[in-house]
C-alpha positions in Angstrom: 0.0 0.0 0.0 2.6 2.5 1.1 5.3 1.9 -1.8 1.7 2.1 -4.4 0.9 5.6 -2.9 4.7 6.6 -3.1 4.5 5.4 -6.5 1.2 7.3 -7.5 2.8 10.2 -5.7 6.2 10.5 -8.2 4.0 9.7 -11.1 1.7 12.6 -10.7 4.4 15.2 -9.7 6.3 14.1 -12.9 3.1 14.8 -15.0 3.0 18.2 -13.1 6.5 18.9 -13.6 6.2 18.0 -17.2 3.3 19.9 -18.1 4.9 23.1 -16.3 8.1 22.5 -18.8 5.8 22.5 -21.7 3.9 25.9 -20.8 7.5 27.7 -20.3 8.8 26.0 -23.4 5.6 27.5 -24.8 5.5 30.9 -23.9 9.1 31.1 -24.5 8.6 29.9 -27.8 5.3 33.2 -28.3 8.2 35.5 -26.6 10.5 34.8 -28.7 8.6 34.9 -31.9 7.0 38.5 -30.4 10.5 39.9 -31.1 11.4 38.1 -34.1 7.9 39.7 -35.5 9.2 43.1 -34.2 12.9 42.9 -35.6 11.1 41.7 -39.4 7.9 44.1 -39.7 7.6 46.4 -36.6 5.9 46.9 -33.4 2.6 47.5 -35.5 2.6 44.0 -36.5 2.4 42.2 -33.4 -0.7 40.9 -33.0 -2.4 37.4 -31.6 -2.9 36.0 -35.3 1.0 36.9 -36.6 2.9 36.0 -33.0 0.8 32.6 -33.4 1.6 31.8 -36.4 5.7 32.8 -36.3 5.3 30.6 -32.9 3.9 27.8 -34.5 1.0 27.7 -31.5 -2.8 28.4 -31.8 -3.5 31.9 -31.6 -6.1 31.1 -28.5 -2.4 30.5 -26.7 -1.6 34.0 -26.8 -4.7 34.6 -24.7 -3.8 32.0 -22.3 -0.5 33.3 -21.6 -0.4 37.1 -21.7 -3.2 39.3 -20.7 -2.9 41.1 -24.3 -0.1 42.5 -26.4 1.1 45.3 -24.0 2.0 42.2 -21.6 3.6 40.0 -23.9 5.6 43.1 -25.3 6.6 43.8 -21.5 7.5 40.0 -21.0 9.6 40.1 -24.4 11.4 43.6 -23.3 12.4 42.0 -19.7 13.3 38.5 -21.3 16.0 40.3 -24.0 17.0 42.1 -20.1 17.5 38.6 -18.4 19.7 37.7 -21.8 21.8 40.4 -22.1 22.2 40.1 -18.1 23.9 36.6 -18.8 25.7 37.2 -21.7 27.3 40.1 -19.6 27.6 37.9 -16.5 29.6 35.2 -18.9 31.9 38.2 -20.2 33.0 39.0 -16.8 33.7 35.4 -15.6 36.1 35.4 -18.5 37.6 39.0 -17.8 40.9 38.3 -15.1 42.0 41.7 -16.0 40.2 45.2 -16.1 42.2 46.3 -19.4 40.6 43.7 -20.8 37.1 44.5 -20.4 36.9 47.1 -23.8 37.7 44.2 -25.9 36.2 41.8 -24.3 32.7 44.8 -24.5 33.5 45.1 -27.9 33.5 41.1 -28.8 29.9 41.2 -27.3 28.5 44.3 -29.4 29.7 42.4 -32.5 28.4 39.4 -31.6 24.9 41.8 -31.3 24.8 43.5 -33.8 25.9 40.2 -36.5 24.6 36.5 -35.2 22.1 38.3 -32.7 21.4 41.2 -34.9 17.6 40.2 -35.2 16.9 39.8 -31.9 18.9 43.4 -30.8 16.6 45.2 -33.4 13.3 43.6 -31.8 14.6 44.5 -28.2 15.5 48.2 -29.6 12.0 48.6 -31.0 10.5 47.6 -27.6 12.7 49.5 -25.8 11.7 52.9 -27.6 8.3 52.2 -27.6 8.3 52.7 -24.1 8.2 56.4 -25.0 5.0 56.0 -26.6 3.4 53.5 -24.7 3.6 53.7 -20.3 2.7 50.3 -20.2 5.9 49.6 -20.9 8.4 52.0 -19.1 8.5 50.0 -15.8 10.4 47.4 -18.4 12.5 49.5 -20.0 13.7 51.0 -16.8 14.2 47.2 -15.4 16.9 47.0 -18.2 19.1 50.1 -17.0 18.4 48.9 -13.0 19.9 45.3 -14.2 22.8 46.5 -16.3 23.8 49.1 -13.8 23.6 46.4 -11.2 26.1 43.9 -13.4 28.6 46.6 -13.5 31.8 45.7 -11.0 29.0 44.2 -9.3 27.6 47.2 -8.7 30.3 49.0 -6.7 33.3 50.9 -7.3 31.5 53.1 -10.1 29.4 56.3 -9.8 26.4 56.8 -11.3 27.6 59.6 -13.8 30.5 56.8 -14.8 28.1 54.3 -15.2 25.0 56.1 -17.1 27.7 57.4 -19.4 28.9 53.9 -20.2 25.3 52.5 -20.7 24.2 55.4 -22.8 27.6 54.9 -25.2 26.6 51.1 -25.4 23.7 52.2 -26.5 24.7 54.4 -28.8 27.6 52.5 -30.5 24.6 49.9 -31.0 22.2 52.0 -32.3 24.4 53.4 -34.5 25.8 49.8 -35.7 22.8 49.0 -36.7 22.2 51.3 -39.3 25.7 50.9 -40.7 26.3 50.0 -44.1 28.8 47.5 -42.8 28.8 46.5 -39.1 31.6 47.7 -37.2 34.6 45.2 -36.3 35.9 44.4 -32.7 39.1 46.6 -33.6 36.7 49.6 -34.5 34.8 49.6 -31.5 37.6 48.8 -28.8 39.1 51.9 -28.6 35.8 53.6 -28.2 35.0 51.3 -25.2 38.5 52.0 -23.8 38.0 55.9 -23.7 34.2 55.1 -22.0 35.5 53.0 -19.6 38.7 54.0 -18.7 39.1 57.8 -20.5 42.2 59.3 -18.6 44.2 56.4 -19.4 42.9 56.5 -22.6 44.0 60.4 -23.0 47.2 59.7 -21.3 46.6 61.8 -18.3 46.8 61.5 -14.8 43.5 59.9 -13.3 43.1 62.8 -10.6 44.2 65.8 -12.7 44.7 69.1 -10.8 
């Protein structure tokens, strides 16, 4: 009797647990397609019917996981957050030195703006829509908290340092994007260097008079 119970027990958790995978594989698979639709057409053309159908779900799955487009716009905004979170989190694990962060910086805004260059135009698109709609702010300000928090772990840079440095990422990104031809890891190194370390960069003293 008791090992029948265990039994029934593990059985029904493991149906549990697998049905939970399958909704998060799911609406990861309707986030994901949310900004693929963005990057391709624009913000206008998200809608149930063309996220569905780039997702490969029924549309009625939209519905079920996101309370309308606003919210799955919000949920793709904070998901490209989360990813640029780890990909910065995997830079620094690499990084034993601090001159070699603006290369190492650079070699992630190449690999942005050329093998993830889709996803960065869908996650810029949100990310200025936020201007437009408030709905979406909250996640767009998430994005700067997270990124300023991932920064020497938060510590040992002031604010001004660090807006500066976010607001050139951005900008070397933005402006990447429109390029004929992307920019190289050479190019944009010596940018990065000035950003993040100018006075060595300039080849002045760090506390000038």
């Amino acid at each position: 009797m008791t090992s029948g119970t265990a039994l029934t027990s593990g059985s029904g958790a493991e149906v549990t647990d697998g049905r939970r995978l399958k909704g998060e594989r799911r609406r990861r698979a309707i986030v994901d397609a949310a900004l693929r639709v963005v990057a391709r057409e624009g913000v206008g053309a998200v809608s149930h019917r063309n996220v569905a159908r780039e997702a490969g779900v029924p549309p009625a799955s939209i519905a079920y996981y996101f309370d309308g487009i606003d919210d799955l716009l919000v949920a793709s905004l904070l998901d490209g957050c989360e990813a640029l979170v780890e990909q910065i989190t995997a830079v620094r694990e690499e990084v034993t030195d601090n001159t070699q962060w603006p290369r190492a910086i650079a070699e992630l805004l190449v690999r942005m703006i050329t093998e993830q260059r889709e996803r960065t135009i869908g996650e810029y698109e949100l990310y200025l829509l936020a201007a437009r709609r408030p709905a979406l702010r909250p996640a767009a300000r998430r994005w700067l908290d997270l990124i300023r928090g991932n920064i020497n772990d938060g510590d040992d840079g002031g604010d001004p340092v660090i807006s500066a440095f976010i607001a050139g990422m951005d900008g070397l990104l933005i402006q990447a994007l429109i390029a004929d031809e992307p920019p190289s890891v050479d190019d944009l190194e010596p940018v990065l260097r000035f950003l993040m370390h100018p006075y060595d960069y300039l080849g002045v003293p760090s506390s000038p008079a």
